[in-house]
DOTIDO-712253 format. One line per 2 residues: number of its first residue (from 1); for each residue x, z, y of N, C-alpha, C. Coordinates in pm, whole numbers, plus 32768, in hexadecimal, padded with zeros to 4 digits. Layout:
<sites>
NUM = X/Z/Y/X/Z/Y/X/Z/Y; ... .
</sites>
This chain:
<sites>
1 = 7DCE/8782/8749/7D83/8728/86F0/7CEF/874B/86F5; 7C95/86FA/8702/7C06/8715/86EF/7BCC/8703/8672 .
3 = 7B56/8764/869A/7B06/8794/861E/7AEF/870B/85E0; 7ACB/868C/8606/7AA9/8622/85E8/7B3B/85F8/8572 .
5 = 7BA1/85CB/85A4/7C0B/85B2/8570/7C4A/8620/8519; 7C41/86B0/850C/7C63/86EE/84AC/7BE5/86C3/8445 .
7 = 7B82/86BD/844F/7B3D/8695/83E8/7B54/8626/8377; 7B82/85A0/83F6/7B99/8542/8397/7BEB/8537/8359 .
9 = 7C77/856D/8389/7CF4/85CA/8330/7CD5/85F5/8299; 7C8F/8652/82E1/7C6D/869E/822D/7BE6/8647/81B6 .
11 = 7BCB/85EC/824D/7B79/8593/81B6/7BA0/853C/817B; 7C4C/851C/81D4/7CBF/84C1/818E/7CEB/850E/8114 .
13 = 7CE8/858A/8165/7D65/85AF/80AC/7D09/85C8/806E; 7C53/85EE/8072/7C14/8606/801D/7BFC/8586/7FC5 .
15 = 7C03/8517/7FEB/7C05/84A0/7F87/7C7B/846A/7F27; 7CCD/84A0/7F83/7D5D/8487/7F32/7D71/84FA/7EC2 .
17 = 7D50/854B/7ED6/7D7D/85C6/7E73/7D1B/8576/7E13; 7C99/8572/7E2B/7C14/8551/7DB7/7C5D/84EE/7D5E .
19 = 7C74/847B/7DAA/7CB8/8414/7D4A/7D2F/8417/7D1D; 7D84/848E/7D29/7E05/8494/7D0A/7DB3/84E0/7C59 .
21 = 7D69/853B/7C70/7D48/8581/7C02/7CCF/8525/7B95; 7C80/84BA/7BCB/7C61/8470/7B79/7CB9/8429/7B5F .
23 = 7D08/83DD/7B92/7D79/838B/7B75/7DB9/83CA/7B00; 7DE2/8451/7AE3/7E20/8481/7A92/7DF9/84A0/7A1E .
25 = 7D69/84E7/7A11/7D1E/84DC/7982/7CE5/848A/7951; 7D12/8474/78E1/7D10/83FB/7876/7D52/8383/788B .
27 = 7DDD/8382/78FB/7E15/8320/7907/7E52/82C8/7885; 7E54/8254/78A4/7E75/820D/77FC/7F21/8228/77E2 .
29 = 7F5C/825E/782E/7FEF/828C/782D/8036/82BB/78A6; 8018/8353/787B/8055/838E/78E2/80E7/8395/7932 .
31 = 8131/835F/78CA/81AC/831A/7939/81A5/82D4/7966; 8152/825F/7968/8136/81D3/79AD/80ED/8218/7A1C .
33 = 809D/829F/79E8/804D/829F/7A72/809F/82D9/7B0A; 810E/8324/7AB7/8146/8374/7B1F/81A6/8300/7B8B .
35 = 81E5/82BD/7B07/8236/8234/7B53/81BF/81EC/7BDD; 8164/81D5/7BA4/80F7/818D/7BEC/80DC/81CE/7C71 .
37 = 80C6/827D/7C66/807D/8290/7CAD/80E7/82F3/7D0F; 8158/82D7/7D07/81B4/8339/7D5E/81CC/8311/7DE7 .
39 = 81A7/828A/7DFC/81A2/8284/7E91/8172/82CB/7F0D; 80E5/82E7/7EA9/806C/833B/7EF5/80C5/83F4/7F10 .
41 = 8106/8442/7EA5/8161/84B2/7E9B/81C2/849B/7F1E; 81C7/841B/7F20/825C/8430/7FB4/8217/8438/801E .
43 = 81AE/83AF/801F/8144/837D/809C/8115/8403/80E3; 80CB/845D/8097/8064/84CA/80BF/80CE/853A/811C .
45 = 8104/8553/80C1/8169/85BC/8118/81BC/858A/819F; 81EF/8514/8174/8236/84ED/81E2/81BC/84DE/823C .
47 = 8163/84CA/8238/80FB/849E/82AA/80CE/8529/82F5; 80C5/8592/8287/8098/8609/82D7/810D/8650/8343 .
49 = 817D/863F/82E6/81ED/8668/8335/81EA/8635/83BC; 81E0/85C7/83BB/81EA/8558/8440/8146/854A/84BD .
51 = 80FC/8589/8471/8066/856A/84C9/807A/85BE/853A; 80BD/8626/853C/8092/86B0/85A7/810C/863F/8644 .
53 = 8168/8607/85FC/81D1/85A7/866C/81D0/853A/869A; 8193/84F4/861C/815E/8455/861E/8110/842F/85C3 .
55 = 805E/8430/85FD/7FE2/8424/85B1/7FCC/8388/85E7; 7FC4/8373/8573/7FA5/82F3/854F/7F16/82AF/8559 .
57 = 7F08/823B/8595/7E80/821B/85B6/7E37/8227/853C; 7D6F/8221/8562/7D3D/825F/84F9/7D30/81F6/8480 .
59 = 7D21/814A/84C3/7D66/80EB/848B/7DB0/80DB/83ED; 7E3E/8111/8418/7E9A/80D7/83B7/7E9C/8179/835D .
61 = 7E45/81D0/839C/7E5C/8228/8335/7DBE/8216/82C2; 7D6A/81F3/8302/7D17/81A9/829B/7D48/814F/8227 .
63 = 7DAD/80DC/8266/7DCA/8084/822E/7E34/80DC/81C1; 7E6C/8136/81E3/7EF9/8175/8192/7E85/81A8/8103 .
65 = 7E09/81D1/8128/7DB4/8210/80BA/7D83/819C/806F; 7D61/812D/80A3/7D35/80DB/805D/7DC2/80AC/8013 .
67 = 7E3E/80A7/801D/7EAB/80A0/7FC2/7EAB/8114/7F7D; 7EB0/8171/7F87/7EB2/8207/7F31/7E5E/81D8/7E91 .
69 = 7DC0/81C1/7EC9/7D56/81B4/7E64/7DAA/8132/7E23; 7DCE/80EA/7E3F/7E18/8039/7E05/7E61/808B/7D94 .
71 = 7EB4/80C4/7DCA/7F2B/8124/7D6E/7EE1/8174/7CD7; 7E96/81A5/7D15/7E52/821D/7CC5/7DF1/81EC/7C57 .
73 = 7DA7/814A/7C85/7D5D/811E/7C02/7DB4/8107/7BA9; 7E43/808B/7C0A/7E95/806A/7B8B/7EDB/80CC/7B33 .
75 = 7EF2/813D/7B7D/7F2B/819C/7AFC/7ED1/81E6/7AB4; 7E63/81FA/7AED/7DD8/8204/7A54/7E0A/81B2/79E4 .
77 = 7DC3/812F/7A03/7DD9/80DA/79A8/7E3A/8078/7975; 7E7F/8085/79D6/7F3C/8014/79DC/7EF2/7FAF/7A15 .
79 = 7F2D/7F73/7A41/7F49/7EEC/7A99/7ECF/7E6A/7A33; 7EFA/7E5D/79CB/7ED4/7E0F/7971/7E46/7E15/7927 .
81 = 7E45/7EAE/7971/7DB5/7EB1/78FD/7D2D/7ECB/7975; 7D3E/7EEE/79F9/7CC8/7F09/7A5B/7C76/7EDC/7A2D .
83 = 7BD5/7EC7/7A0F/7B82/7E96/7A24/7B58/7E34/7A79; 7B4F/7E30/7AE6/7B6B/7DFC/7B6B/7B91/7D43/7B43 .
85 = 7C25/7D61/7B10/7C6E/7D2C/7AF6/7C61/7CB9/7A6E; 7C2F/7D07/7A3E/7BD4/7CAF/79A7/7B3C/7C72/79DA .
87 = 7AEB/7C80/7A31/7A69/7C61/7A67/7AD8/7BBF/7AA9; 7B14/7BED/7B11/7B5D/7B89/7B5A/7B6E/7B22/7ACC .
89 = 7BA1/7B41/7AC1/7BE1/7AE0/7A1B/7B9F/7A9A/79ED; 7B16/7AE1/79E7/7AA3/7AA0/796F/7A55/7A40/7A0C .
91 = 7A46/7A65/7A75/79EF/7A15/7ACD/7A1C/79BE/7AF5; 7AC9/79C4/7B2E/7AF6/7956/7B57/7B50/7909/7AE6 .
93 = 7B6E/792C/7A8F/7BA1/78DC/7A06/7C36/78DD/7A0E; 7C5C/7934/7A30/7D08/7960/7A53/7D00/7964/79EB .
95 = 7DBD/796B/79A6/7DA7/794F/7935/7E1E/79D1/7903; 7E13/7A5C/7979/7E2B/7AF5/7959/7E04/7B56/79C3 .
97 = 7E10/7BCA/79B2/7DB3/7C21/79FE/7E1D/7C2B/7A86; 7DFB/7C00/7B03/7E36/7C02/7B5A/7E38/7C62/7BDE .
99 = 7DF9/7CEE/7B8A/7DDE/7D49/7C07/7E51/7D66/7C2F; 7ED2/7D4E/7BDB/7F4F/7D83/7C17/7F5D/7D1F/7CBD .
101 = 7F11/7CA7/7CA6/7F53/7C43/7D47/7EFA/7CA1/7DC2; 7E82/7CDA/7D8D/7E5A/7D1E/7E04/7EE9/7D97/7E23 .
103 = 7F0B/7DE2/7DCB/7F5C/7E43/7DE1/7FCE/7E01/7E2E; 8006/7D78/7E1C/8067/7D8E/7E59/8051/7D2A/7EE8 .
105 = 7FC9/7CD1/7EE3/7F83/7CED/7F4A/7F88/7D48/7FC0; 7F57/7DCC/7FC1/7F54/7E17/7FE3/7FBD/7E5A/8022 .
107 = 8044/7E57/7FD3/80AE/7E63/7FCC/80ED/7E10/8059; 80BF/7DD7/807D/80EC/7D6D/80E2/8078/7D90/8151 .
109 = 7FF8/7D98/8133/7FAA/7DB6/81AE/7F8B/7E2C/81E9; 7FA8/7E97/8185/7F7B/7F2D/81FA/803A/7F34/8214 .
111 = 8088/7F1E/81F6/812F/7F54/820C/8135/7F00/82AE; 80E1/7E69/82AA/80FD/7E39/82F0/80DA/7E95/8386 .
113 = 8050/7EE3/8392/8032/7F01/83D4/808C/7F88/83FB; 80AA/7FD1/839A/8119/8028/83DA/8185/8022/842C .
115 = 8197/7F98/83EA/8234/7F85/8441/8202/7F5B/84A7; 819C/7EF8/84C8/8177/7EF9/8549/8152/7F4B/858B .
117 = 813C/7FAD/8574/8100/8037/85C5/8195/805D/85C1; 81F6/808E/8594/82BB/80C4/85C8/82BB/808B/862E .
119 = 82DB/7FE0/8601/82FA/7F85/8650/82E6/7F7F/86FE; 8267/7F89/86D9/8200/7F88/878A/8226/8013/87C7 .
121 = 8222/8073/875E/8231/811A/87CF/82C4/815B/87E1; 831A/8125/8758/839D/8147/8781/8417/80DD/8786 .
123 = 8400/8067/87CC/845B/800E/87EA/83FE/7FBC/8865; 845B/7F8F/88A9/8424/7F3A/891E/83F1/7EC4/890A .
125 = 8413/7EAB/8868/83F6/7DF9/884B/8331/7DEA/8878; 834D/7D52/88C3/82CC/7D41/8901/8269/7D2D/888D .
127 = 8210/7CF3/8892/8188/7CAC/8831/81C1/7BFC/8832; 81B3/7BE3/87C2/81FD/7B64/87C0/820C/7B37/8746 .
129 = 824D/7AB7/874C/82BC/7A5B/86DA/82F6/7AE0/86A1; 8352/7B3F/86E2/83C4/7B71/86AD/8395/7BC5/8666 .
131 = 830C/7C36/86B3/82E4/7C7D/8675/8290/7C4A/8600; 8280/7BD2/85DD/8219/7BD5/8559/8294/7B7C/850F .
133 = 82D7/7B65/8518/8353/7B71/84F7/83A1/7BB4/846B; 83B2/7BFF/84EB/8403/7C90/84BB/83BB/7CE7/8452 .
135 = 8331/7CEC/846F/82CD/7D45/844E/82AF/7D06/8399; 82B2/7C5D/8389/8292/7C3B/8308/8331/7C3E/82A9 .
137 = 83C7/7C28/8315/842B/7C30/82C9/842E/7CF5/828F; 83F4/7D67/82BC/8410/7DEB/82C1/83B5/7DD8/821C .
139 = 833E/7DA0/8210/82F2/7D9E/8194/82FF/7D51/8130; 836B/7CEE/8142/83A6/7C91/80C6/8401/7D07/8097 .
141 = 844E/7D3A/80E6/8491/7DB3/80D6/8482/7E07/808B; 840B/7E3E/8091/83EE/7EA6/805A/83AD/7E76/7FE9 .
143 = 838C/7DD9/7FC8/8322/7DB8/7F56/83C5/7DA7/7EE4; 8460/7D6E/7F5A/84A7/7D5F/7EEA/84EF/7DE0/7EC7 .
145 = 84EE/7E3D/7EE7/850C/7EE7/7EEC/849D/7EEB/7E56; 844D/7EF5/7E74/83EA/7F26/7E1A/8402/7EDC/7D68 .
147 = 8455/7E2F/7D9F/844A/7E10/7D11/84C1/7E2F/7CAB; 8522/7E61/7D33/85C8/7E8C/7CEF/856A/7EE9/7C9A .
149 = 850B/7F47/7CE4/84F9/7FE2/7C88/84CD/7FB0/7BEB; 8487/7F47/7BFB/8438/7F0E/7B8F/84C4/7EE5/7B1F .
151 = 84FC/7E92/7B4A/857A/7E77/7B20/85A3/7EED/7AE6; 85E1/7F6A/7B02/8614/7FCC/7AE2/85BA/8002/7A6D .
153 = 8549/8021/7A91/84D7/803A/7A28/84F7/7FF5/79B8; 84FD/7F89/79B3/8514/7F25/7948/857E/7F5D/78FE .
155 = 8613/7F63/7939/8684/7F69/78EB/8683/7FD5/789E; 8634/8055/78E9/864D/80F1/78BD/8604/8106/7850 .
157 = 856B/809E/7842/8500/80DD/7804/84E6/8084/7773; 852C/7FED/779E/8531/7F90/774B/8489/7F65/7723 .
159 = 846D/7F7E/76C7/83DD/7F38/76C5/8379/7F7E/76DA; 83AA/801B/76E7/832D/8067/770F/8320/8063/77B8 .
161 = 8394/7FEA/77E9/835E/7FD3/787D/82EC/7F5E/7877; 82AB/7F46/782E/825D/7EAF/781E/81DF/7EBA/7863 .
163 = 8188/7F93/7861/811E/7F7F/78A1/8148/7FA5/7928; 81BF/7FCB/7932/81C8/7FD9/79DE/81EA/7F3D/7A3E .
165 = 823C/7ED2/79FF/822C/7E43/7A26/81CF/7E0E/7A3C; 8179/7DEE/79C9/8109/7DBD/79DE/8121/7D35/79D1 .
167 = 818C/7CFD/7996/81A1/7C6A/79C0/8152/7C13/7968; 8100/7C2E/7908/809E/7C08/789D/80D3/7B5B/787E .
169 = 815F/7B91/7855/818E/7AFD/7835/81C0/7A99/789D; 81A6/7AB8/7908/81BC/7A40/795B/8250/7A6D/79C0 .
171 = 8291/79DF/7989/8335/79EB/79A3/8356/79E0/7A6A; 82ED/79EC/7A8E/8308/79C5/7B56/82CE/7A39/7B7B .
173 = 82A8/7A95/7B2B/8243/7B2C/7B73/829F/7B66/7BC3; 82FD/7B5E/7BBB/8356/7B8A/7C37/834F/7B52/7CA2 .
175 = 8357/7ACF/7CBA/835A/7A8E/7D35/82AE/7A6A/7D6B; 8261/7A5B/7CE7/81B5/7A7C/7D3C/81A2/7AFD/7DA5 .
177 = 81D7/7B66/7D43/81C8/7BFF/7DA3/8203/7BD4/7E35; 8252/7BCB/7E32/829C/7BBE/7E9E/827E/7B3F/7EE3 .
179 = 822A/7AFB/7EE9/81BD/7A84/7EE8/8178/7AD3/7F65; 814C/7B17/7F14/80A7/7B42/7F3C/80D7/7B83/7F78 .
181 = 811A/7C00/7F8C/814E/7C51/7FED/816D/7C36/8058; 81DA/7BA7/8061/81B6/7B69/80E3/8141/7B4A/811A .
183 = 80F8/7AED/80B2/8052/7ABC/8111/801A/7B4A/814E; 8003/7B8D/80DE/7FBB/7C31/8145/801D/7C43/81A8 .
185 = 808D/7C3A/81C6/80BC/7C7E/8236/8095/7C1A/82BA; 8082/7B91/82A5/806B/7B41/82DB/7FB4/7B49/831C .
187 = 7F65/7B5D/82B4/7ED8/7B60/82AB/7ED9/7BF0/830C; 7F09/7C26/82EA/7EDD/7C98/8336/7EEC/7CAB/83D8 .
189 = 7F4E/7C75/83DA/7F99/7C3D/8467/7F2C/7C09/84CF; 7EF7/7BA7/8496/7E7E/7B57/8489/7DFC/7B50/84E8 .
191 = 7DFA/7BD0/8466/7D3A/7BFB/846F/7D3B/7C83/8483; 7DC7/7CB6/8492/7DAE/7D46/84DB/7DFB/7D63/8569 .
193 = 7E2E/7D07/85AC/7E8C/7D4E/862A/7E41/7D54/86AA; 7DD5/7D02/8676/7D6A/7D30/870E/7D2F/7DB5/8711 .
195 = 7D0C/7DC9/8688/7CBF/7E3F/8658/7D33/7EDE/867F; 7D7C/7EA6/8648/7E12/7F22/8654/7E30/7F29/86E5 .
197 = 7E1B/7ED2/8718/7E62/7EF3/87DE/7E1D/7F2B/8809; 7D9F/7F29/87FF/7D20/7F58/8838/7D39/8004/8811 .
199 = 7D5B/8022/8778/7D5E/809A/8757/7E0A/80C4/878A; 7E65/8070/8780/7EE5/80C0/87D9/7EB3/80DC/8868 .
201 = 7E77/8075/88D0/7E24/80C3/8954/7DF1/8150/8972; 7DBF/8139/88FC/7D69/81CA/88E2/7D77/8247/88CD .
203 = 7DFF/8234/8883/7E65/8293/8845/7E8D/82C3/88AF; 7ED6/8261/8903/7F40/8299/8962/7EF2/82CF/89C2 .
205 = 7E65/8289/8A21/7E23/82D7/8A59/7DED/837A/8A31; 7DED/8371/89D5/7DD4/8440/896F/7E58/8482/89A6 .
207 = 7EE7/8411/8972/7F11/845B/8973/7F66/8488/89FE; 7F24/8448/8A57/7F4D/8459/8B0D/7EEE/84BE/8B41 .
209 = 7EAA/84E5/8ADD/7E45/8567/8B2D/7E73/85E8/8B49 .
</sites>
């Protein structure tokens, strides 16, 4: 590994740790935050475990941080209350704070790029129909994985699951999330696979040296 790339390593986890620990003081409820923010607890490790065998372009591991920080405002403040999210509200005249659609947004556009990065390095499937495909059914997947958990949350916690939902009243927030999760997996597909081939090229040339 080069001096260059161990650097940017440690200026990954140096941002992630930062916002894991602002994220945490003065969160508006610290079980909501932990629910919120445990993705990032699996993400990090599993990623380090896996970098020294299969390092991931520099790409989608940007993009994995820019989901990390997604995670980490909403469990500051819950889903419902971001700032962000209330500005949106008041400028465009929504009529509730909708930073949760970026989250699950997101949810659909950096996952998308992972699986396309498996996809391309450990299966033969070409670039294609099938692969963008496959790649947006793997992130409906995981957007409807994610809402069973929500579901479960619900039954166990009863109304003290209300700031981890986020559903601020509205009876289809299940099927929006999972809305949007598709479009990002789709959007991303998009406006990033020229950008991503260029960096799988690149990869594999490093890693033929």
């Amino acid at each position: 590994m080069s001096n260059t790339t161990s650097k940017g390593a440690l200026a990954w986890l140096a941002i992630i740790g930062i916002g894991l620990i602002w994220s945490y003081i003065g969160a508006f409820d610290p079980a909501v935050w932990l629910m919120e923010v445990f993705p990032v607890f699996i993400a990090v490790p599993l990623l380090a475990w896996t970098r020294p065998t299969f390092r991931l372009t520099t790409l989608v591991y940007v993009l994995i941080l820019v989901h990390a920080i997604i995670l980490m405002v909403g469990g500051h403040y819950t889903y419902a209350r971001v700032p962000l999210g209330f500005w949106m509200q008041e400028a465009f005249h929504f009529t509730r704070n909708h930073y949760d659609r970026i989250g699950h947004l997101a949810q659909g556009f950096i996952p998308a790029m992972v699986a396309r990065e498996i996809l391309l390095r450990k299966t033969p499937l070409p670039r294609g129909g099938w692969l963008f495909f496959l790649v947006s059914s793997v992130c409906l997947a995981i957007s409807a994985m994610y809402e069973f958990i929500e579901w479960g949350a619900a039954v166990s916690l009863g109304q003290g699951a209300d700031e981890f939902l986020a559903t601020q009243g509205d009876p289809f927030d299940t099927q929006s999330d999972m809305l949007m999760a598709w479009i990002g997996s789709m959007l991303a597909q998009v406006l990033l696979a020229r950008w991503h081939d260029r960096q799988l090229a690149g990869l594999s040339s490093l890693q033929a040296r």
